[in-house]
N, C-alpha and C positions, 0 to 999 in steps of 0.2 A: 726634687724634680728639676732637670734642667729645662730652661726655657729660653729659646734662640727669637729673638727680636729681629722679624725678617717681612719683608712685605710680600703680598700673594698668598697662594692658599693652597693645598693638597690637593690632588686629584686630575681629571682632565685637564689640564691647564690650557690657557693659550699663550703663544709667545710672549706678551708684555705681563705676563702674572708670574714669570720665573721669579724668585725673591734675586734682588740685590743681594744681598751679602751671602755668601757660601761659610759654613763655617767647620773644618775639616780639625778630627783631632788628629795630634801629634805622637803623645808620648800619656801615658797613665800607668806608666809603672812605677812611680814615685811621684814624692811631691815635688814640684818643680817651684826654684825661688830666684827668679833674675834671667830674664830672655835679649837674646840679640837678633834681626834679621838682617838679610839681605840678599839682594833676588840677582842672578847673573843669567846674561843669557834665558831670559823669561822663566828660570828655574827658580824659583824662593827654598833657601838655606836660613836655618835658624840656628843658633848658638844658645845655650843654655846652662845653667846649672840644676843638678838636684843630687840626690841622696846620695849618689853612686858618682858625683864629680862635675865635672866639667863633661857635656854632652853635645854630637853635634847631628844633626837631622838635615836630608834634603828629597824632594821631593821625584821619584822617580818609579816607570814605570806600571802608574799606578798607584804608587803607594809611598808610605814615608819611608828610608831607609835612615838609618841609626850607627852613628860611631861612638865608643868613649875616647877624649882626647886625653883627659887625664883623672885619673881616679884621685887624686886628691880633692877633699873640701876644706870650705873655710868660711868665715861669717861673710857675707856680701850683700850690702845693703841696695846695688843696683845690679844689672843683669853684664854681662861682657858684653867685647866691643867687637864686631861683627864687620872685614871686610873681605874686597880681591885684591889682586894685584892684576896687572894687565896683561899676565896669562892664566888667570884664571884661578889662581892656588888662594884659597881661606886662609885667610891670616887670622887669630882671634886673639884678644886683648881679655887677661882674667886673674883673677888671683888666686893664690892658694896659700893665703896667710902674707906672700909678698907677692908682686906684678911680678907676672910673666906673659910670655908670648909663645903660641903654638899657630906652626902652619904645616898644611898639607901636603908631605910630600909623595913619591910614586911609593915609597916603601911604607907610608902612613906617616903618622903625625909624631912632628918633632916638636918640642916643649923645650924651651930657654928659659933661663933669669932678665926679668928687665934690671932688676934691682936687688939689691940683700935687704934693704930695708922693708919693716912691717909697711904692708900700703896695697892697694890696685881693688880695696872695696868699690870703689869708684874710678874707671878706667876708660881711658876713650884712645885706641890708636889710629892712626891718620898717614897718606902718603904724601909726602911733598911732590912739589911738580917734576922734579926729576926721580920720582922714584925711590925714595926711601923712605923708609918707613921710622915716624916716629909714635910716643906716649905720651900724656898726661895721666894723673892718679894721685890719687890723696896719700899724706903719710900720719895716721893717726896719733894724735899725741892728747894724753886722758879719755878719757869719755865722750865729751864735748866738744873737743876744736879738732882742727886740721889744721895739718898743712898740704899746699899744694907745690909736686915733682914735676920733673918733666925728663924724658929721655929720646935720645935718639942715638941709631944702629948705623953702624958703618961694617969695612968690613975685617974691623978688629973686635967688634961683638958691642952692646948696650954700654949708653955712657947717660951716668943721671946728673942732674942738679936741682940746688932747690928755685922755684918760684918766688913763692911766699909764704909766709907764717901765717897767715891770713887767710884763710878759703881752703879749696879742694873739696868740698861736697859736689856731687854733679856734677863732675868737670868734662867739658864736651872737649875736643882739641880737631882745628879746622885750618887749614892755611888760607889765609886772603888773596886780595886782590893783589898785592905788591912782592907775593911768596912768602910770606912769614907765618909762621907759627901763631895761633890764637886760642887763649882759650875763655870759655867762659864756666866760670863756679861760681858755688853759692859760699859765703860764710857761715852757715848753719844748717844743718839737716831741716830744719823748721823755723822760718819766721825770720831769716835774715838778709843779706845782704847778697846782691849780684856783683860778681865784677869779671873783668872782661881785661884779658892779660894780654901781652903781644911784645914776641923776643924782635928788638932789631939789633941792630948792628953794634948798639953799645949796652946792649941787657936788655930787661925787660920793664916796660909801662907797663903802671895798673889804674884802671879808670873805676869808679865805681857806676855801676849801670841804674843801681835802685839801691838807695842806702837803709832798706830793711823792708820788713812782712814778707817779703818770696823765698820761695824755696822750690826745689824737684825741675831747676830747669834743665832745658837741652837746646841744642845749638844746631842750625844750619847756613851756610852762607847763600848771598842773592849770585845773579853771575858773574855779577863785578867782581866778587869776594868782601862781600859786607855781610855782616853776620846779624841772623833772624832767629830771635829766641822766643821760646813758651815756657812759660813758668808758674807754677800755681802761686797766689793772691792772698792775700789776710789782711782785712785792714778794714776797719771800720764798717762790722757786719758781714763784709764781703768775702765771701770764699770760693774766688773767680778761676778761670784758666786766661793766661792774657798773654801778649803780644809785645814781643819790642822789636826794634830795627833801627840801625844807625844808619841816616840819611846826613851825609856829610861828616863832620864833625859833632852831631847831635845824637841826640836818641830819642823816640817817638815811641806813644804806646797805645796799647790799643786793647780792648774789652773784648773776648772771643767767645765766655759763655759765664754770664752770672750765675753765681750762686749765695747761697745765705746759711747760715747755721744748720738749718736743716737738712736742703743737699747741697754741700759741698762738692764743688766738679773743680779739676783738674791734677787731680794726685796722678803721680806716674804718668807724667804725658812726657811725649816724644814724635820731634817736628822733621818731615823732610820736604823737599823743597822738588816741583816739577819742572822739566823744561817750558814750560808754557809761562814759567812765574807765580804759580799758583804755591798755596802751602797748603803741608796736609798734617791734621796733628792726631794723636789718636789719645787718649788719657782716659780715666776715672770719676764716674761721679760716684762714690762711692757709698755715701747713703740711700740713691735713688737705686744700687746694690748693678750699674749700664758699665759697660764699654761703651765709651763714645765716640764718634769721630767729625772733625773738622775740616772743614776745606776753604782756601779761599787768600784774602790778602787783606791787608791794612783797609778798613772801614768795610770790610764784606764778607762775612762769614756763614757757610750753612754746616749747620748741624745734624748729626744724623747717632741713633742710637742704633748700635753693632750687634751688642748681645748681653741679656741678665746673666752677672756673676754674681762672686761673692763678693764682701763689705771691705776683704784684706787684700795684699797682694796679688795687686794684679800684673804687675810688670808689664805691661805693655811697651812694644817696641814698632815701629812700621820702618816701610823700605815701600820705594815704587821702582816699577819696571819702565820698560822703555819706553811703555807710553801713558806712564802716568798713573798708572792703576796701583791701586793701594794694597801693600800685602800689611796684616797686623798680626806680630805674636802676644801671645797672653794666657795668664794663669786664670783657673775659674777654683776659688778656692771653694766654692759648695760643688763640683767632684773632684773634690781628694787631691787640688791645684794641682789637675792634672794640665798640658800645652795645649793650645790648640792653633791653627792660623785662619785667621779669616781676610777674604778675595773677595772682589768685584768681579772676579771673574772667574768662571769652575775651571779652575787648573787642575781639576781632576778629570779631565777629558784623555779617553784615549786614543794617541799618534801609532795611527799606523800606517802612514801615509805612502810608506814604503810599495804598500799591498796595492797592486796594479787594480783600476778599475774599481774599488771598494765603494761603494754605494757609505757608509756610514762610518765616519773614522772615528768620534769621538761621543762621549756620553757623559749628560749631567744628571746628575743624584742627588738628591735633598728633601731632608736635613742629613746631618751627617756629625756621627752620631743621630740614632732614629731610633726610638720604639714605638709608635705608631704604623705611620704612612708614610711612604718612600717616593718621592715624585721622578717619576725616570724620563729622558728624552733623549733620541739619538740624534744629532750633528752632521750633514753633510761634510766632503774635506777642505770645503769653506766657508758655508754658509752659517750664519749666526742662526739660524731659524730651522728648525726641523725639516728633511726633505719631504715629502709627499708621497710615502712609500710604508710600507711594512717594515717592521723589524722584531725579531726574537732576541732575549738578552737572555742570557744563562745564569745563572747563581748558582757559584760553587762552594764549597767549603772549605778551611783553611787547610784538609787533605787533598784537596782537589777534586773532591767526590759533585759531580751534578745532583743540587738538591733540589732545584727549580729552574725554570724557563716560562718567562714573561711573553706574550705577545704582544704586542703593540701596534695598535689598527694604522689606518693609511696617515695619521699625524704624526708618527711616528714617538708617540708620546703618551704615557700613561702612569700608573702607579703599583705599586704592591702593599699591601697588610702585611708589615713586618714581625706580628703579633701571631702569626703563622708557623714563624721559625724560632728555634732555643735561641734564646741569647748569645751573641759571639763574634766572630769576623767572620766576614764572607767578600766573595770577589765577582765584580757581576761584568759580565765580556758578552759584547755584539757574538754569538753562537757560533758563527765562522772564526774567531779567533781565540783561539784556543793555547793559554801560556800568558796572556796581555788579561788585565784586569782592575777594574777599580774597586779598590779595598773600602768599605762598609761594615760599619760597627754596628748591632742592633741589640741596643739596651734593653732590659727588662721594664 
């Protein structure tokens, strides 16, 4: 049974009982192992791997739309590297036995070499301030260690070198404050060493940040271009999610969510950073079986539990929009590690803004995935709160056959018995708009 950790309740609701977290699936037609997001233009795009390659998903219309960018796989111990450029085109960082790079062009997606060399298990690419695009990526060497690459594209095609012997697990790549290149890895997939690399002008520094127990971090910088890392904790009992930051010349750290042998919390976390200065993290408790999320800054952290998955791969990834709002991708490995994303905000509202005079432009549904009960509510075309009026919603079927039609009294807000219908997809559209629709899964 899936079970979504959400606050509020089914049925009549009143405005303040809508749940917080929305949690919308992606992709379940394979098992999915290593997710990237990020949101453009209030849209959230996710990057992913699973059985059938390199995948990439965004949210439109209603519904999730689906690319394969490259049917190659390969082992990949974290998810690809998920950005834009400043018109707009995905750029994604992935591997397939060796680092490559795929972006979106008008004819579809073009796929390059970063490198020959075995490596990009672990891949982070990144734009400098004038617009180019660079890599970081591990280059595996036995079982047990890395090394960590680094490359960057001009316009005679990818040029690598090495870092260090030394690290490439986790490796985030961010430019600072001064324009340079940074990265931060782990020396060990488990239980070891941070450190924090940075090319200037005569090579590259390496600082160690924590000289062992951490592992699975990830990188963001403040707006000066100092770099804020989360990294999960081992060390005497403690099986924490925590905090670093370099203030000055130092580093400072900080305690974000204890844990202890029994639930260990912060596997697979990953940090991004709001305009307001806030930090948002999203990770793994993974015996307490939670997605969980974090929000907040050095000595202030609330906590919040997203949704029960499974105990393994969760891959979690977030991205915030332009005001802050947290998008999180994630595996739930008890169903069949299929994607899902979960919002602060139902981005599953339908824009039909276009439509002169439209009393109801948009609609929120939840849970999602549902075999129960379906909470529906129509949206004025800006009101955060239900209008004061009637509404009919249709459910159609994935032939476009009308199966049903909800009413909805003068709150404009009600439910359905999903337990009514077989199992499947269905698309549920304000009755006037017909073509426009929000896609709805209903489990057995």
């Amino acid at each position: 049974m899936r079970a979504v950790v959400l606050a509020g309740c089914l049925g009549l609701l009143a405005p303040a009982a809508i749940p917080e977290w929305h949690i919308d699936l992606v992709d379940d037609t394979s098992e999915v192992a290593g997710t990237a997001i990020a949101v453009w233009q209030g849209v959230p795009h996710v990057a992913y791997y699973n059985d059938s390659g390199l995948q990439y998903a965004w949210y439109e219309d209603g519904m999730w739309q689906h690319e394969v960018v490259d049917p190659r796989t390969a082992v990949h111990n974290r998810g690809p590297s998920l950005i834009f450029d400043e018109t707009g085109a995905a750029h994604v960082g992935f591997t397939c036995g060796t680092p490559c790079h795929a972006y979106r062009a008008t004819a579809g997606w073009v796929v390059e070499a970063i490198d020959v060399d075995p490596g990009g298990d672990y891949i982070s690419i990144c734009f400098d301030p004038a617009g180019q695009l660079h890599a970081a990526y591990n280059h595996p060497v036995g079982l047990f260690s890395s090394q960590l690459k680094y490359a960057w594209r001009d316009g005679t095609g990818w040029h690598a070198e090495l870092v260090t012997s030394d690290g490439g697990y986790d490796c985030v790549l961010r430019f600072d404050g001064l324009g340079r290149p940074c990265i931060v890895h782990c020396g060990s997939w488990s239980a070891g060493e941070i450190f924090c690399s940075v090319r200037t002008g005569t090579g590259w520094t390496h600082e160690t940040v924590l000289p062992g127990s951490a592992s699975q971090s990830f990188m963001t910088m403040d707006a000066s271009g100092n770099p804020r890392v989360s990294y999960y904790w081992t060390q005497s009992g403690s099986y924490d999610l925590r905090y670093a930051e370099r203030i000055g010349s130092d580093w400072r750290f900080d305690l974000v969510d204890h844990g202890e042998q029994t639930y260990k919390r912060g596997w697979d976390n990953c940090i991004a950073r709001a305009e307001d200065g806030s930090y948002h993290i999203s990770y793994h408790a993974h015996n307490e079986l939670q997605l969980r999320y974090a929000r907040g800054s050095y000595g202030h952290w609330n906590i919040e539990v997203v949704d029960t998955v499974g105990m393994w791969s969760l891959f979690s990834a977030i991205a915030l929009d332009d005001a802050g709002r947290p998008y999180i991708a994630y595996c739930d490995e008890d169903e069949g590690r299929a994607l899902f994303v979960a919002t602060q905000t139902d981005m599953t509202g339908i824009d039909v803004g276009a439509v002169a005079g439209a009393e109801f432009l948009r609609l929120e549904l939840w849970p999602n995935p549902c075999r129960e009960v379906l909470g529906i509510r129509a949206l004025g075309p800006r009101a955060e709160s239900p209008r004061p009026s009637p509404a009919v919603i249709t459910v159609r079927d994935v032939t476009g056959r009308c199966v049903r039609d909800v009413a909805l009294g003068v709150s404009a807000q009600g439910e359905l018995d999903v337990r009514t219908l077989p199992c499947g997809t269905y698309f549920f559209s304000l009755a006037d708009q017909v073509g426009a629709g929000r896609k709805v899964v209903v489990l057995e």
